[in-house]
DRENDREN-958803 format. One record per atom (N, C-alpha, C): x, y negated, z negated. Coordinates in steps of 0.05 Angstrom, whole numbers, padded with zeros to 5 digits, always signed. Layout:
N
XYZ
...
! end
This chain:
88
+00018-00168+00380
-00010-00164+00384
-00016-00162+00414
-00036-00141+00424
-00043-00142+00449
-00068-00165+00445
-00070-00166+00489
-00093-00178+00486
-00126-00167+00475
-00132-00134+00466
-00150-00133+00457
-00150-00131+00426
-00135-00141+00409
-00124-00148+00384
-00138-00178+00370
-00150-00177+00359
-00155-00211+00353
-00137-00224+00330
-00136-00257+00334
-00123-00257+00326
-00131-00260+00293
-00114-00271+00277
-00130-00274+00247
-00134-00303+00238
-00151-00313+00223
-00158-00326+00224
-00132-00345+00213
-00137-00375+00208
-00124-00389+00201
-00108-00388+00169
-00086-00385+00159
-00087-00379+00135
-00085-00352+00124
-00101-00330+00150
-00104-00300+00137
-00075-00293+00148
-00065-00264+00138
-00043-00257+00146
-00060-00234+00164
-00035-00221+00188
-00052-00213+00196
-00052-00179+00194
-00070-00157+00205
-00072-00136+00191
-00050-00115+00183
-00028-00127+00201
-00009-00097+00199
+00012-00113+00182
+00009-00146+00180
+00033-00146+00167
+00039-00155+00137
+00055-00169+00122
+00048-00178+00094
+00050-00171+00074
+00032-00149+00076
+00035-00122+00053
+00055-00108+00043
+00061-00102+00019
+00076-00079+00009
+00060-00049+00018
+00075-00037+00032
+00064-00006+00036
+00091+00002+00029
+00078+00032+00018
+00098+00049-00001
+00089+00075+00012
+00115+00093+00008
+00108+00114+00014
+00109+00137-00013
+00090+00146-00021
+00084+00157-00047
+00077+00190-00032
+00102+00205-00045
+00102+00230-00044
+00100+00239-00004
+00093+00227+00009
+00087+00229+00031
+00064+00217+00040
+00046+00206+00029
+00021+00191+00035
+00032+00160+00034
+00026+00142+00060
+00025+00118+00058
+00008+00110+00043
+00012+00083+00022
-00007+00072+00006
+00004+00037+00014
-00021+00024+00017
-00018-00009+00019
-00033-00014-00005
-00015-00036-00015
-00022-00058-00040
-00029-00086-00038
-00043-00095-00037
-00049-00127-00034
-00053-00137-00061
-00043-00161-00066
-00052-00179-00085
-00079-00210-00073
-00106-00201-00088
-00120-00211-00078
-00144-00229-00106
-00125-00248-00107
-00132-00262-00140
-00111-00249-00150
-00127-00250-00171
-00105-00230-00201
-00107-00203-00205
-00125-00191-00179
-00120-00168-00182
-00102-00155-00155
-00093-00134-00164
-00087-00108-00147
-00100-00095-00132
-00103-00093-00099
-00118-00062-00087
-00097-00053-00078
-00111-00030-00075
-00095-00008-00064
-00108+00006-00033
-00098+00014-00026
-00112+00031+00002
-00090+00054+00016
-00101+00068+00022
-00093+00090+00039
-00096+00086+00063
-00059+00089+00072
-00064+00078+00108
-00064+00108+00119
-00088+00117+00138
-00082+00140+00156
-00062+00140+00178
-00055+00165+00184
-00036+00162+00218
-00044+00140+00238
-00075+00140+00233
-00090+00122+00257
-00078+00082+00245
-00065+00076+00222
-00068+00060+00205
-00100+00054+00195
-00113+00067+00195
-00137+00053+00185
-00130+00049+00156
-00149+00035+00146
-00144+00038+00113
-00175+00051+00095
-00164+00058+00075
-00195+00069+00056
-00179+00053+00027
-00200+00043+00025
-00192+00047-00017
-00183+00070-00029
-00163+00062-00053
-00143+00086-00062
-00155+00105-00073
-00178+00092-00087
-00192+00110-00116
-00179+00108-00135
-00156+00094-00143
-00147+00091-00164
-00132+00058-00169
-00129+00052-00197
-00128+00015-00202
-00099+00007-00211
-00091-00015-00201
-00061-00023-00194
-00077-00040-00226
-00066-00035-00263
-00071-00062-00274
-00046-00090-00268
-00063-00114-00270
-00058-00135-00262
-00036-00142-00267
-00029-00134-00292
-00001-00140-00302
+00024-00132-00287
+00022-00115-00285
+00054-00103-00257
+00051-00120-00243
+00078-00130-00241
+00097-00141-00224
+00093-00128-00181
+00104-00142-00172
+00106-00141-00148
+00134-00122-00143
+00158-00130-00166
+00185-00112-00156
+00175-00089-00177
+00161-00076-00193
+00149-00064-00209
+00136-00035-00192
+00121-00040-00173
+00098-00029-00157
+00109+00002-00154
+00131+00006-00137
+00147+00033-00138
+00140+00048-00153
+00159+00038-00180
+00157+00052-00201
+00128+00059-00216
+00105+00042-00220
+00085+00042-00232
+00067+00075-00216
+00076+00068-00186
+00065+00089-00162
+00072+00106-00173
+00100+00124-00179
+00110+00137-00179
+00100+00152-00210
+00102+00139-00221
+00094+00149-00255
+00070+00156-00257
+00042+00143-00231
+00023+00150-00231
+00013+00176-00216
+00035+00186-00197
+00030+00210-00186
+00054+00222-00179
+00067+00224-00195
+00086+00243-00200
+00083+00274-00206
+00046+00277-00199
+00045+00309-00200
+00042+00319-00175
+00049+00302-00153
+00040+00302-00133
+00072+00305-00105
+00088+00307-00129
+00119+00309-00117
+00123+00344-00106
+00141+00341-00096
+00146+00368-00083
+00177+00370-00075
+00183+00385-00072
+00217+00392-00065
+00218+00379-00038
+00200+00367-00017
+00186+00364+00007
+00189+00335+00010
+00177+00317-00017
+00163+00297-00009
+00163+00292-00037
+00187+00294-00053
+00193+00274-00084
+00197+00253-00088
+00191+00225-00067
+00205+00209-00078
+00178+00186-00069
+00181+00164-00082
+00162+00138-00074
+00179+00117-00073
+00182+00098-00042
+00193+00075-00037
+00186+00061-00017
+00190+00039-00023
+00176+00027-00005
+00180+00022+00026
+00157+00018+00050
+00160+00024+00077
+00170+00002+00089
+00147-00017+00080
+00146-00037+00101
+00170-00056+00106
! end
């Protein structure tokens, strides 16, 4: 962290790290488990994040996530950018 970075709070993890990020087809995607549910987000070049628009259900697993990604946009593969695994 630089000094114009804050830090996170006590308990929180902090923003870049923690997470499962996957790389799906070529688009970074971050997953948090937050309760019993799943988010998802879209990290830009900038890392910012947006919500995915689409729902991780609760039931999948954490070593699961890949594959669940992958089955979910698998129309989205290309001779380019076929494969989803994870980054971080």
């Amino acid at each position: 962290m630089t000094a114009a970075e804050p830090f996170p709070a006590p308990g929180q993890k902090p923003e870049t790290h923690g997470y499962p990020r996957f790389s799906v087809f070529g688009r970074v995607v971050e997953v948090r488990r937050e309760g019993a549910l799943w988010q998802a987000y879209r990290v830009g070049a900038d890392g910012k994040r947006s919500p995915s628009g689409f729902v991780i259900p609760d039931f999948v697993q954490e070593h699961e996530l890949a594959q669940f990604l992958e089955d979910l946009f698998h129309e989205s593969a290309s001779p380019h950018n076929g494969d989803v695994y994870r980054i971080d």
